[in-house]
C-alpha positions in Angstrom: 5.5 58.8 -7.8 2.1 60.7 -7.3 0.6 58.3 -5.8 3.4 57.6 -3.4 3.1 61.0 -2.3 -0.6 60.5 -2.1 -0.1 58.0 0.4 2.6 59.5 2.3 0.4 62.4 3.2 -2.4 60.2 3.7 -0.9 58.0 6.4 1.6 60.5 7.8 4.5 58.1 6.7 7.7 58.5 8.6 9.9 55.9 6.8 10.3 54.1 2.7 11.3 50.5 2.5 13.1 49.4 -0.2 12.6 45.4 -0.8 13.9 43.2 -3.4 14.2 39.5 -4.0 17.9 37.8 -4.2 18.5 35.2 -6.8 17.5 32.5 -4.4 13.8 33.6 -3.8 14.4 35.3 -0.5 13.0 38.9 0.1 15.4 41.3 1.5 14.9 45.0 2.5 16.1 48.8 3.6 14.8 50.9 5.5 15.6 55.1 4.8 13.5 57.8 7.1 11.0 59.7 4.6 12.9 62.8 4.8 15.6 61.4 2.1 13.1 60.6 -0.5 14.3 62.8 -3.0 17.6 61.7 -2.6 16.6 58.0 -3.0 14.7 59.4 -6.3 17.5 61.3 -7.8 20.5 58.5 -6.8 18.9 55.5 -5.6 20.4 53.6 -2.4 23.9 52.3 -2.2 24.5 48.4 -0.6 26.8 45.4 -0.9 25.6 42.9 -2.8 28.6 40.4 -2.1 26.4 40.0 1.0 23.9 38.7 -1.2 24.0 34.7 -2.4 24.6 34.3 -6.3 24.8 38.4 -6.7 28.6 40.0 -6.9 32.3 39.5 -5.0 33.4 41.4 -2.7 35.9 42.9 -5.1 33.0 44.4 -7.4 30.2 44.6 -4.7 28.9 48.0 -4.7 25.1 48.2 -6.5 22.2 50.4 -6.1 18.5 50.1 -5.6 16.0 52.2 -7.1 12.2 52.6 -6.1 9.5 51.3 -8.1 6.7 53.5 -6.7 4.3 51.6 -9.1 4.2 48.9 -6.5 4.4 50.6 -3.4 1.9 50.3 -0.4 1.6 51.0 3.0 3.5 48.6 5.4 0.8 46.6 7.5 3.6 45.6 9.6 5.6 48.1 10.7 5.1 49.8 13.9 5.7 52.9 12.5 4.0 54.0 9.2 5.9 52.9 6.4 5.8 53.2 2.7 6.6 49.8 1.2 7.8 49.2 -2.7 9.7 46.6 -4.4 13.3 48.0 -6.0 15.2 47.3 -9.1 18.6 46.7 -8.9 21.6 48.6 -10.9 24.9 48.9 -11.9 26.6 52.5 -10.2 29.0 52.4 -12.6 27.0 51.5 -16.1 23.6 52.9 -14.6 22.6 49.9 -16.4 20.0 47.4 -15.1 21.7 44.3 -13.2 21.8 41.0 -14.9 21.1 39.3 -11.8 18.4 40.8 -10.7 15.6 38.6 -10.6 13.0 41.3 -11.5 14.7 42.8 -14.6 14.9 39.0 -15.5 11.5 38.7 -16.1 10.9 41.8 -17.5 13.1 40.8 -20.4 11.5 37.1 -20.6 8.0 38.8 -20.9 9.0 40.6 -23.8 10.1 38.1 -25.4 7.2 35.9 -25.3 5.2 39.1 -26.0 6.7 39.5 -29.4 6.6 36.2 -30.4 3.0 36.1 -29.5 1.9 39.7 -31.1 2.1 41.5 -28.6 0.0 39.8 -25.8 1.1 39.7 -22.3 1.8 37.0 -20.2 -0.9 37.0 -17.0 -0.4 34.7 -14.2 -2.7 33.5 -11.4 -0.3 31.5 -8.8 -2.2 29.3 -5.8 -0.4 29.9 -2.7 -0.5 26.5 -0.6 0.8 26.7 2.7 0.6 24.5 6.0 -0.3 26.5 9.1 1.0 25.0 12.0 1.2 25.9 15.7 4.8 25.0 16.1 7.4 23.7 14.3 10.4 22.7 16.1 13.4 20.9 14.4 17.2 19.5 15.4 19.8 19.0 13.2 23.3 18.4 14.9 26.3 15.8 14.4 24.2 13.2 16.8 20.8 14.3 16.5 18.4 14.4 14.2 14.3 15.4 14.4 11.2 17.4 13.7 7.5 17.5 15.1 5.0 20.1 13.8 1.8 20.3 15.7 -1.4 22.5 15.0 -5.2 23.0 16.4 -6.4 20.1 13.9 -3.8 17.9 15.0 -2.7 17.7 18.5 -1.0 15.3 20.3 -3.2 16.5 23.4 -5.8 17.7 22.0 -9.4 17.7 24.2 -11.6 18.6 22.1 -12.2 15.8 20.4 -12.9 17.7 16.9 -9.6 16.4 15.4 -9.9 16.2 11.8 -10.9 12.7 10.4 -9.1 10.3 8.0 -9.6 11.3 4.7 -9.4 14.7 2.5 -9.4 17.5 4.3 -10.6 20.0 1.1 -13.4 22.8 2.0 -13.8 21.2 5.0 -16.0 23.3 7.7 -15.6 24.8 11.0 -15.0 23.7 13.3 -13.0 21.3 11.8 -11.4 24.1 9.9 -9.7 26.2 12.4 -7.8 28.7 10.1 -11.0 30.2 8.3 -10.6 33.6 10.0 -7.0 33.7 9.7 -7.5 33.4 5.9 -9.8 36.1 5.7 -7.5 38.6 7.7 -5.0 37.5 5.0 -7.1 37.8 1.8 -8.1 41.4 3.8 -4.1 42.1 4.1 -3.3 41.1 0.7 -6.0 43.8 -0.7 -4.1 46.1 0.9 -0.3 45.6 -0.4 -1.7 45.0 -3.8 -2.8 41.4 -4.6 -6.3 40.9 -4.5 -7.8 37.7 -3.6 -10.0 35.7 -5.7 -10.8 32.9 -2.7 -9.6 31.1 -0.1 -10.4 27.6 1.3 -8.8 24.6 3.6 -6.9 22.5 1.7 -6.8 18.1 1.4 -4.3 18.1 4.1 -5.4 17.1 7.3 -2.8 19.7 9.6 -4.5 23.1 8.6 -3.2 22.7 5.1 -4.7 26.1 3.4 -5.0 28.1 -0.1 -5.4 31.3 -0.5 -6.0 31.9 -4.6 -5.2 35.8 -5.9 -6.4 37.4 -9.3 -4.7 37.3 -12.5 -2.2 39.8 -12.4 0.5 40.6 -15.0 3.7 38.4 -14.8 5.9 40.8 -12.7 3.0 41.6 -10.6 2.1 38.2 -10.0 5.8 37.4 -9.4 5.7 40.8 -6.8 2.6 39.0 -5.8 3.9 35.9 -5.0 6.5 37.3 -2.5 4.2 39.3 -1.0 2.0 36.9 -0.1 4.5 35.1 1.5 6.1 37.8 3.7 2.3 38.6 4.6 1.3 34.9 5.7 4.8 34.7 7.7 4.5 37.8 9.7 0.8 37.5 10.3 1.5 33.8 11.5 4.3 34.9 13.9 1.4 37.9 14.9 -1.2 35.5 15.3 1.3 32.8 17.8 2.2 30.1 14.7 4.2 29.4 12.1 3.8 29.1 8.1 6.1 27.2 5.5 5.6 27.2 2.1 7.6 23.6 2.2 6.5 21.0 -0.9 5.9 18.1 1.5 6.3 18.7 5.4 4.1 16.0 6.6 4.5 12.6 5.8 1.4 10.8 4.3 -0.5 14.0 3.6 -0.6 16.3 0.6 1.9 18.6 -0.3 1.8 22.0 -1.2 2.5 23.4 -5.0 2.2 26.6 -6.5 0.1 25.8 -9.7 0.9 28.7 -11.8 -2.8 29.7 -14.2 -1.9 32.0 -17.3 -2.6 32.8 -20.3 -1.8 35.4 -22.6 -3.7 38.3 -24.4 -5.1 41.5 -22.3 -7.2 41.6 -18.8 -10.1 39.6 -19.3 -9.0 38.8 -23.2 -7.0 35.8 -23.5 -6.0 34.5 -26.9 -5.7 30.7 -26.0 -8.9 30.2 -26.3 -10.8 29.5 -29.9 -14.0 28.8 -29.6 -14.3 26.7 -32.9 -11.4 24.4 -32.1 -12.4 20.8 -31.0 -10.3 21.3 -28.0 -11.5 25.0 -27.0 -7.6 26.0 -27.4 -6.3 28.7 -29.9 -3.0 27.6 -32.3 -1.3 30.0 -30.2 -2.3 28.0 -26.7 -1.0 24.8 -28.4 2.3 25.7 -29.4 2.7 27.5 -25.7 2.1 24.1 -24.1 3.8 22.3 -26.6 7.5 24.1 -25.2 6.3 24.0 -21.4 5.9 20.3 -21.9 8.9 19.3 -23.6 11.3 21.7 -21.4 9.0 20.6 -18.2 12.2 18.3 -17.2 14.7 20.9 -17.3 12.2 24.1 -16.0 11.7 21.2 -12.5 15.3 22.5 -11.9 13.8 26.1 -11.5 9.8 25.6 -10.8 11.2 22.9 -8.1 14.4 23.9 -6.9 14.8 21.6 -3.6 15.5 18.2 -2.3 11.8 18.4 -0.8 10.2 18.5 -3.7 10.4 15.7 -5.2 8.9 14.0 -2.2 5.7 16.1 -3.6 5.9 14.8 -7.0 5.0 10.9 -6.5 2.0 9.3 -7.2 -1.3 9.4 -5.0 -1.8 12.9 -4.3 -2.8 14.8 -7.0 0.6 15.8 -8.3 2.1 15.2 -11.2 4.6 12.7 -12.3 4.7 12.9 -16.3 4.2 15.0 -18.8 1.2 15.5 -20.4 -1.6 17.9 -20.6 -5.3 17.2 -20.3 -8.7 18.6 -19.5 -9.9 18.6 -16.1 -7.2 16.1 -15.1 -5.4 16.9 -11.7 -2.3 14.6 -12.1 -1.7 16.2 -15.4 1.4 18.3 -15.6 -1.0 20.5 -17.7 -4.6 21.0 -16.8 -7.2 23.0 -18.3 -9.7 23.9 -16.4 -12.9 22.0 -17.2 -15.3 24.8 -15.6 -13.5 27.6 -18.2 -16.7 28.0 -20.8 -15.8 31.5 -22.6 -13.0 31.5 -24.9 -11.9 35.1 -24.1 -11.3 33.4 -20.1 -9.5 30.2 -21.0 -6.0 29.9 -19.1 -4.1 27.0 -18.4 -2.8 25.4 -15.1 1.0 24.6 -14.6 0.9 22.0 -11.5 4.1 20.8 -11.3 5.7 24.3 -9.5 6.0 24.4 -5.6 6.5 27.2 -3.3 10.9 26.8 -3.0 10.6 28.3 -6.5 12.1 31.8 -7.4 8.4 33.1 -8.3 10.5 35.5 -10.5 13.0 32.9 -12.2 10.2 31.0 -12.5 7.9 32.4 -14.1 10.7 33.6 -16.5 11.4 30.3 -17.6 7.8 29.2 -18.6 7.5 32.1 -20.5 11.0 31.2 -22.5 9.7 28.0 -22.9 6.3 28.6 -24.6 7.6 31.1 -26.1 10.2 28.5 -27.3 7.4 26.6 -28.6 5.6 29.4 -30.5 8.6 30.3 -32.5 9.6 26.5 -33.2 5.9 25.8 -33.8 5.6 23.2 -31.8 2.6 21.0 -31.7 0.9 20.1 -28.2 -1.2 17.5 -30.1 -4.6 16.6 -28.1 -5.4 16.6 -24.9 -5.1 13.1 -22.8 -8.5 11.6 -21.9 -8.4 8.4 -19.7 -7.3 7.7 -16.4 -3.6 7.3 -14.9 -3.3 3.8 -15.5 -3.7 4.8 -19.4 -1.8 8.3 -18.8 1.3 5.9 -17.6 0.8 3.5 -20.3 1.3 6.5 -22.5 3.7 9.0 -21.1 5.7 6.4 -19.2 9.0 7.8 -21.0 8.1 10.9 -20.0 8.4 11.2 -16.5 9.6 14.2 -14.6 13.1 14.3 -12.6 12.4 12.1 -9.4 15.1 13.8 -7.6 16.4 17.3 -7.7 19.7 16.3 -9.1 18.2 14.7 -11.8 16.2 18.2 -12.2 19.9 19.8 -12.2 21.3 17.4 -15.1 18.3 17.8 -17.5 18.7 21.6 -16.9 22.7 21.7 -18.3 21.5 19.5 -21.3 18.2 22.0 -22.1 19.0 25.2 -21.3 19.6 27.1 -24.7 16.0 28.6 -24.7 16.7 30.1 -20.8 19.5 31.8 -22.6 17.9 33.7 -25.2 18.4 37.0 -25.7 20.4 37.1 -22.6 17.2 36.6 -19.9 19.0 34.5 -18.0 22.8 35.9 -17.7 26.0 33.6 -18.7 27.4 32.3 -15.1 23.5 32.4 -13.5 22.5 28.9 -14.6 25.9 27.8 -13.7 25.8 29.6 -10.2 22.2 27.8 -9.7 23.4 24.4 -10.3 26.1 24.4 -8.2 24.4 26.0 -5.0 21.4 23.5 -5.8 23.9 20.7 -6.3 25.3 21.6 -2.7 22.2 21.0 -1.0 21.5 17.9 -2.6 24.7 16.9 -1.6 24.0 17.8 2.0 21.0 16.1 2.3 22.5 12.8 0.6 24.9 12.7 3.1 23.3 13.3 5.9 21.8 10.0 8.1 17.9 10.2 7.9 15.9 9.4 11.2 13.5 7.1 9.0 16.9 4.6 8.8 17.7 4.0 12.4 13.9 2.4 12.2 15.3 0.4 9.2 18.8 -0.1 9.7 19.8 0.2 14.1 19.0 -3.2 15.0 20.5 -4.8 11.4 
């Protein structure tokens, strides 16, 4: 709270925004003028959360938000100044925290990894992947159907003739890379609200396909972190005259867009997966974590990749993963670790298969449950996979992940019991999530696709 006030006299600060996420993954927000702070302290703010997907009905709607100052920052986009924080959500009548809320969600999954680790805590490095396009303009009626995305790498009239070339587009260099300085405005914004950047870099896709890599932070922050970054890159897109999405696989024939999730756990600049006279580097406690990502990988898809687009990410030839198995170095494993990692007390793993549709928070929630499901069964990750993919097939052919999001949905419902411990994740939220997931897939399936008039007009 001191430092809230700290900032409100600093920046003369007229108004306090309360956001939160819903269970979906969207960021919502309220807006109160300064001068009721102390009431927002002492009874939080009222709203309707039957207005919010997969919260309450109507008949049972009323909830309250209260501040977290320990995340709070100064709004770089609001006209007026404006302190910013994230808000938990609560029950007026229990004064209890609420189930749903995504948040208090993964507070509670965090400590249960921590005590089944000792007491470490879960840190999390995400990659944000985005495209950055210059427009993005789409039509979906009863009798039409269509999208076209264009940006300064890939114009339809450009006249420059510096259009990017065939081939990986990965660190390439002005001026083929015309997003550089937009990046560095956002690593310089992200500072600001919180999440500080580690690098940023043009990514293997060829239509300003970016990254933008934070710091490890710890697991709600990176979740906080994760949202963040996205309502930064959106509004300083629409500033800047473009457009952002955050979509697994926008473009045909180029790379799609994940959010690898790094962690590890232990303490800031500690981390107890590494052992430095193991063969493979990894601690006992590093093995058993992997061992439950990888064997709930199937079921955590229907959380970590929660669209119909996603699994038009996860296919061969583009660096994303198809089966489970964890390996050094290896960029089509569902597991990497790092090769570059020499100090013990640094090693971390990498979680590819996640994309950017996730619920950071839900997310996140569920890897945690699920090496924590492996530490307490002690589960064993075996070694790590050396060869190539024609051997990785060869090997993990049986296990291959969900190649469509209702496939995702159905190995959720038959592994779910270790989402459900302890109560993390609420009776009725799994079931709520399958069936508003289920919808969508549903609507898509339905729903004629432009590619089939090409096929299927002239038959």
């Amino acid at each position: 709270m001191e430092r809230a006030k700290d900032l409100i006299r600093e920046h003369g600060v007229r108004f306090l925004d309360l956001k939160y996420p819903d269970v979906i993954g969207r960021l919502r927000h309220v807006t109160l003028p300064i001068e009721r702070l102390e009431q927002v302290v002492d009874e939080g703010v009222g709203f309707d959360s039957s207005s919010i997907t997969g919260f309450r009905s109507v008949e049972e709607g009323d909830m309250v938000l209260r501040p977290d100052f320990e995340t709070a920052f100064i709004d770089p986009f609001a006209a007026q100044p404006t302190l910013s924080c994230f808000a938990g959500i609560f029950d007026p009548a229990t004064g209890a925290e609420y189930d749903r809320d995504p948040r208090a969600i993964l507070r509670k999954a965090a400590s249960v990894l921590r005590r089944e680790a000792g007491g470490g805590e879960l840190w999390v490095r995400p990659e944000f992947e985005f495209y950055l396009l210059n427009s993005a303009k789409f039509v979906n009626e009863d009798i039409a159907a269509s999208y076209r995305v264009e940006t300064d790498e890939r114009s339809h009239d450009d006249q420059t003739g510096l259009t990017l070339f065939k081939g990986s587009a990965y660190h390439v260099a002005p001026p083929f890379d015309r997003s550089w300085d937009f990046r560095s405005e956002l690593a310089t914004l992200l500072a600001g609200v919180g999440v500080p950047v580690k690098y940023h870099h043009h990514e293997g896709g060829r239509y300003s396909q970016v990254e933008v890599e934070p710091q490890f932070l710890p697991a709600l922050a990176a979740a906080d972190g994760v949202m963040l970054a996205k309502y930064v890159v959106r509004n300083l897109a629409l500033r800047s005259g473009k457009s952002a999405t955050f979509m697994p696989k926008p473009i045909f024939g180029e790379p799609g867009s994940g959010m690898h999730f790094h962690q590890y756990v232990g303490r800031p600049g500690a981390s107890q997966f590494g052992d430095e006279k193991s063969p493979t580097r990894l601690s006992e406690l590093a093995l058993r974590y992997i061992a439950g990502i990888l064997e709930h990988s199937p079921s955590l898809c229907a959380l970590t990749n929660p669209s119909t687009n996603s699994y038009r990410r996860l296919v061969p030839g583009y660096e994303a993963p198809t089966l489970v198995f964890f390996s050094f170095g290896n960029r089509t494993a569902a597991i990497r670790i790092p090769g570059y990692i020499a100090s013990p007390d640094r090693m971390a793993i990498e979680y590819r298969i996640p994309d950017g549709t996730c619920n950071p928070y839900l997310a996140i929630a569920a890897m945690a449950l699920a090496g924590a499901d492996g530490v307490s069964r002690r589960l064993d990750a075996g070694l790590p996979f050396q060869g190539g993919l024609a051997d990785a097939t060869a090997q993990f052919g049986s296990k291959a992940l969900p190649r469509t999001l209702s496939e995702a949905l159905a190995a959720m419902k038959q592994d779910c019991d270790y989402l459900r411990r302890d109560g993390v994740f609420p009776d009725g939220l799994l079931e709520f999530w399958d069936s508003y997931r289920q919808a969508e897939s549903e609507a898509v399936q339905l729903r004629p696709h432009p590619w089939e008039f090409s096929l299927y007009y002239g038959s």
